[in-house]
C-alpha positions in Angstrom: 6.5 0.2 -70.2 8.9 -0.7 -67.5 9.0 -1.3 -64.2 10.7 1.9 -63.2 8.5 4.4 -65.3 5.1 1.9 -63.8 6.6 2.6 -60.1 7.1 6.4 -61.4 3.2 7.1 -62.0 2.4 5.5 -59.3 4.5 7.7 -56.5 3.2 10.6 -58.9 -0.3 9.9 -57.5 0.7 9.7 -53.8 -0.5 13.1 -51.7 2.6 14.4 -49.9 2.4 16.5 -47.1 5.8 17.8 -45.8 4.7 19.7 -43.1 4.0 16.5 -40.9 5.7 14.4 -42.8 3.1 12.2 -44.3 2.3 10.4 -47.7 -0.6 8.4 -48.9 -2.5 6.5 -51.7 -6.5 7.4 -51.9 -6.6 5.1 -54.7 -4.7 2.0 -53.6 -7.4 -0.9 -53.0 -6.6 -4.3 -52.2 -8.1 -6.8 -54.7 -11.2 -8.8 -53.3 -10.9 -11.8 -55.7 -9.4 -14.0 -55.0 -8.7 -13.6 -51.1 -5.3 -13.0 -50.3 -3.1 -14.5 -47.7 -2.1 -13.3 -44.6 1.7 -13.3 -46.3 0.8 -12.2 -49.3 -1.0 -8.9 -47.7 2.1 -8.5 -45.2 4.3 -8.4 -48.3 1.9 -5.6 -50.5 1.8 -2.8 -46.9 5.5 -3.3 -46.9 6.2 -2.5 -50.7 3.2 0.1 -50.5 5.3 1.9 -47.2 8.6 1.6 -48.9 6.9 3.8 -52.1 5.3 6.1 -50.1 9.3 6.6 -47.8 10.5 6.9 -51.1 8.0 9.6 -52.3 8.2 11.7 -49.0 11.9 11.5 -49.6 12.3 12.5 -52.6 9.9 15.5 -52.4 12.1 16.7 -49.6 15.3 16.8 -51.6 13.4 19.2 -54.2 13.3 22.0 -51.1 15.5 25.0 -51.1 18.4 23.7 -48.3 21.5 25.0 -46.3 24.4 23.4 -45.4 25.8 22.5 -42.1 28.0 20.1 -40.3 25.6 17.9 -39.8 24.5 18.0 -43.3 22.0 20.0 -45.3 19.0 21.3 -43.7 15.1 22.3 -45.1 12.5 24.3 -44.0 9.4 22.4 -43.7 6.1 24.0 -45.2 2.9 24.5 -44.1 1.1 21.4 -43.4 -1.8 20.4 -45.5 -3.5 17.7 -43.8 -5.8 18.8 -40.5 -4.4 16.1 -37.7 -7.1 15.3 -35.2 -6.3 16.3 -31.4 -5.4 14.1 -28.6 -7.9 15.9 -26.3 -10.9 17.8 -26.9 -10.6 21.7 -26.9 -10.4 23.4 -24.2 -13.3 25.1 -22.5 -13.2 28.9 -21.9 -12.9 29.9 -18.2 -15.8 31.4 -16.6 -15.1 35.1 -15.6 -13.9 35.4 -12.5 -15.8 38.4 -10.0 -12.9 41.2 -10.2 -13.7 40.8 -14.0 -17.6 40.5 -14.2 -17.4 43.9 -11.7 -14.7 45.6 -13.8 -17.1 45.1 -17.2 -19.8 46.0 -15.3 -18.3 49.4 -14.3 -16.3 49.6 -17.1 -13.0 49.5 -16.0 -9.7 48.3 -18.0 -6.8 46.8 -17.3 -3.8 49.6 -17.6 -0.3 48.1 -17.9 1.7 49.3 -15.4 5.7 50.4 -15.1 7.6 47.5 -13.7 10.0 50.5 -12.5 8.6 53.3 -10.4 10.4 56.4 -8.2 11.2 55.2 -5.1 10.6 58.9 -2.5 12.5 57.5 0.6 15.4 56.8 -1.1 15.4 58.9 -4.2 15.9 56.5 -6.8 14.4 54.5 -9.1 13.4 50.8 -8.0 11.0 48.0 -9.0 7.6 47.8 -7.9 7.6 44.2 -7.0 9.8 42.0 -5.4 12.4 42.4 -3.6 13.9 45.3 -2.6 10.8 47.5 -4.6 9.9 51.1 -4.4 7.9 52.4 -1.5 7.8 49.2 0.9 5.5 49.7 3.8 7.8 47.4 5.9 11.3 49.4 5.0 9.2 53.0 6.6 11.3 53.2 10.1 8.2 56.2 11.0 4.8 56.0 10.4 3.1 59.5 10.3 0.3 59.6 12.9 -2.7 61.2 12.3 -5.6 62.7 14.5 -8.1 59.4 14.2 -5.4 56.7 15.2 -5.4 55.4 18.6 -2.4 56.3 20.6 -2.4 53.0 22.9 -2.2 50.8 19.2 0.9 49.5 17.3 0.8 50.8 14.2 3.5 48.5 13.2 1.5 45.6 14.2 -1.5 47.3 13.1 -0.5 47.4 9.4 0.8 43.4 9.3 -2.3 42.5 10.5 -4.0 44.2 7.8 -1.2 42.7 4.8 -2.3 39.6 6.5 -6.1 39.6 6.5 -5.2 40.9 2.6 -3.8 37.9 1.3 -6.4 35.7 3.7 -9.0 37.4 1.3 -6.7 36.8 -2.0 -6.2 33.1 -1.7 -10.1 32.1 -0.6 -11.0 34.6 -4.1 -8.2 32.3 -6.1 -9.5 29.2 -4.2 -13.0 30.2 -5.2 -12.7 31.1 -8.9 -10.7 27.9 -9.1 -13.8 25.6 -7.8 -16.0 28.0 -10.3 -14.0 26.8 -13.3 -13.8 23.3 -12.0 -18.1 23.5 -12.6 -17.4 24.2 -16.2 -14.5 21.6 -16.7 -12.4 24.6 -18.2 -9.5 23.3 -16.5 -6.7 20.4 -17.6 -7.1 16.8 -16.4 -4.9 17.2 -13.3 -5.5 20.2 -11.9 -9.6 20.5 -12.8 -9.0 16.7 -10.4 -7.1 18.8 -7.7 -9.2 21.7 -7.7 -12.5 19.8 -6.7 -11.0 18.7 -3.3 -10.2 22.2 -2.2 -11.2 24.2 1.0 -12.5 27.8 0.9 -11.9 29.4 3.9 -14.9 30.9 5.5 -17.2 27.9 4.1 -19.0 25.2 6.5 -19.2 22.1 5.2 -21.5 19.4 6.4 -19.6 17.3 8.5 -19.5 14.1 8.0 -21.1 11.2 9.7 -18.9 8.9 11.7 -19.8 5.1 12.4 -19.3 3.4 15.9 -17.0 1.2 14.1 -14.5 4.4 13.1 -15.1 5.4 16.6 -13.8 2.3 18.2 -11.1 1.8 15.8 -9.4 5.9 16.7 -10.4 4.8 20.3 -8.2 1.7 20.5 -5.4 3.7 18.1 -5.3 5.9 21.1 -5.8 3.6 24.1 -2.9 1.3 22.5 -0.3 4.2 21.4 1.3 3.8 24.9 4.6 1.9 25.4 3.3 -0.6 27.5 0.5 -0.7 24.8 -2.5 0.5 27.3 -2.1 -1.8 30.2 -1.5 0.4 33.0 -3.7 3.1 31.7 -6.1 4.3 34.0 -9.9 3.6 32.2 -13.1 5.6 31.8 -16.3 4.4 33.5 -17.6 2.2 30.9 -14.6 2.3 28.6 -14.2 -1.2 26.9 -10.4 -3.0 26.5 -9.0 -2.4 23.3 -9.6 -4.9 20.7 -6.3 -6.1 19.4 -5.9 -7.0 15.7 -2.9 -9.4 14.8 -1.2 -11.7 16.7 0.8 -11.4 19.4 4.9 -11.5 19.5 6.2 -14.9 21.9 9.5 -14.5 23.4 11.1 -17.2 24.8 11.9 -16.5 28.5 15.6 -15.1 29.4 15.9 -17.1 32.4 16.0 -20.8 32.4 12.7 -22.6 34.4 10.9 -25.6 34.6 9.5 -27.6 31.4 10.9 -24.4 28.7 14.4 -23.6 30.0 15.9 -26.0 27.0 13.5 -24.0 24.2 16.1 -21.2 23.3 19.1 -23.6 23.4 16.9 -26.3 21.1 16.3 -23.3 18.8 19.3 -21.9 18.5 21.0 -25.6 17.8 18.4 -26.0 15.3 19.1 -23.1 13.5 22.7 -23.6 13.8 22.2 -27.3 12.3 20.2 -25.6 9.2 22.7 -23.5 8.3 25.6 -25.8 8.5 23.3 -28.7 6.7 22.3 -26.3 3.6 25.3 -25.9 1.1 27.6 -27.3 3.9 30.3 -27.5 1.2 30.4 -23.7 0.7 30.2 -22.7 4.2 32.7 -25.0 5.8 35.8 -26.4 4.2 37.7 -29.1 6.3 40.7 -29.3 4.7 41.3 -25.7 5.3 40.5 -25.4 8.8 42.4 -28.4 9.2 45.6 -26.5 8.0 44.7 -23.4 9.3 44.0 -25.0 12.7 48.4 -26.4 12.4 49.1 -23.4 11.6 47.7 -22.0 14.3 49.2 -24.4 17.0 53.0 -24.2 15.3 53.0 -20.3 15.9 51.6 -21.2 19.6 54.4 -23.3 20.2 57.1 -21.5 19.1 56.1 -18.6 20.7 55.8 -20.6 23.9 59.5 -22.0 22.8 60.6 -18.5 22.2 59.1 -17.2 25.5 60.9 -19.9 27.9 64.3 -20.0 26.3 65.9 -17.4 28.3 64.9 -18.7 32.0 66.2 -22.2 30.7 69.1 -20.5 29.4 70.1 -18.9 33.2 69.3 -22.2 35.3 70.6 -24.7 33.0 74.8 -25.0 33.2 76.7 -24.0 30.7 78.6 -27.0 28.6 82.2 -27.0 28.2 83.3 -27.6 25.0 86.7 -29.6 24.6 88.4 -28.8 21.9 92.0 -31.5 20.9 92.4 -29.7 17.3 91.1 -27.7 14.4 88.7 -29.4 12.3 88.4 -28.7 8.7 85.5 -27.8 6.6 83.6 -30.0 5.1 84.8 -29.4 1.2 88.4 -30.2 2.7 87.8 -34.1 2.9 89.2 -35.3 -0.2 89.6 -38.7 -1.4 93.3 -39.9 -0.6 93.3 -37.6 2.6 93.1 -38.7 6.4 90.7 -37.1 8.9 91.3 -34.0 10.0 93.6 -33.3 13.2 
């Protein structure tokens, strides 16, 4: 038997599951005698994976498959094997009181239109939302009727009541929320959320506070001046404010006796840091040198430039005697006399 046709029977006994993709050996054992190295079982899992690659591959080139640019494509089955869950199953949520009161009277949930006749109008709108059939605050009259005050807004009246409404609405979704928290029927985050929320209408215990607490919002506020709570005016008995840290030295602005030289000795010795550290990046002496020519050349001449014409007006003019014409340069020749 070869090695091809051993390697065959054993892929024929892997389990492949397509649907998640997975294949493995219940009968593969590793042999107890004699122990095996650390190498040598490194070297079995990788040839064991590369059998069971090759098994899950080849059992997907057996499905029915469609061609695309891509390449072909296969519909996955079923899966076979039952994967265990990340996190545990959820718990169901305890009724909330709208529902316990509508099975206890029997009542059921009818599904409602999302579009309904709209009678100011005439037409057909949605029933939510915006712009939706039969909106109490779109009515420019309210019909009044024989029990109403006359001294009361009715406009103002009817907000009011939209607004105690929706008061009531969030403290019953606030409430059922805390209910389910109980009974951990909600996810991680919001089951951590939902047990540090108010109800509105509830009293809860207030909590003790320390002296320490008390001192510590007492100097917050004594200190939250700008001059920090010195020229506040003090209760009768009120302590100074403790002050936590250290305080901020400036040196004084205005030279005097003994600390006049501190600021100049500081700055010098900062300056004497920086030029010290990496002096050969920050200043380069040859270039200043240059630039520092350049600099007094362009000064000079524009000095020279400046003063030429009020030397040229006090200064007299030379006369220039002239006995003959005087040839170019390039006219000397050898054999020939000076020019005339």
């Amino acid at each position: 038997m070869t090695e091809m046709e051993i390697e065959g029977e054993k892929q024929q006994k892997f389990v492949v599951d397509l649907g998640n993709l997975v294949a493995f050996d219940s009968n593969h054992t590793f042999p107890s005698q004699p122990p095996l190295s650390r190498e040598e079982i490194v070297k079995q899992c990788l040839l064991k994976g590369t059998h069971l690659v090759q098994a899950i591959a080849d059992a997907l080139f057996t499905l029915p498959s469609t061609e695309d640019v891509d390449g072909p494509l296969v519909n996955l089955p079923t899966p076979l094997t039952k994967l265990p869950r990340e996190k545990h199953l959820p718990k169901p949520k305890p009724p909330t009181k709208w529902e316990v009161f509508a099975k206890k009277k029997g009542i059921q949930n009818r599904k409602k239109d999302k579009i309904v006749y709209d009678e100011q109008s005439g037409t057909w709108k949605r029933r939510f939302g915006y712009d939706r059939a039969n909106d109490e605050d779109a009515v420019p009259i309210i019909e009044a009727k024989e029990t109403d005050d006359p001294a009361e807004d009715p406009f103002a009246k009817r907000k009011e009541n939209k607004k105690k409404r929706i008061e009531k609405q969030d403290k019953n979704r606030l409430q059922n929320l805390k209910e389910a928290a109980k009974f951990g029927a909600l996810p991680s985050h919001v089951q951590l959320a939902a047990t540090a929320l108010p109800i509105t209408g509830t009293q809860a215990a207030p909590k003790k506070v320390t002296k320490d607490e008390l001192g510590n919002v007492a100097g917050i506020a004594a200190t939250a001046t700008a001059s920090g709570g010195k020229f506040d005016k003090k209760l009768p008995g009120e302590k100074p404010a403790k002050h936590k840290g250290k305080y901020r030295k400036f040196l004084p602005v205005v030279e005097g006796t003994g600390i006049g030289s501190q600021e100049r000795e500081q700055t010098e010795k900062i300056l004497n840091k920086i030029i010290s550290k990496n002096s050969h990046n920050i200043l380069n002496v040859e270039k200043a040198v240059t630039m520092h020519n350049v600099k007094k050349e362009k000064k000079r001449r524009s000095e020279k430039g400046k003063a030429s014409p009020a030397d040229n007006k006090l200064k007299p003019e030379k006369k220039s005697f002239k006995k003959g014409n005087f040839k170019k340069k390039g006219d000397f020749k050898k054999g020939k006399g000076k020019g005339k």
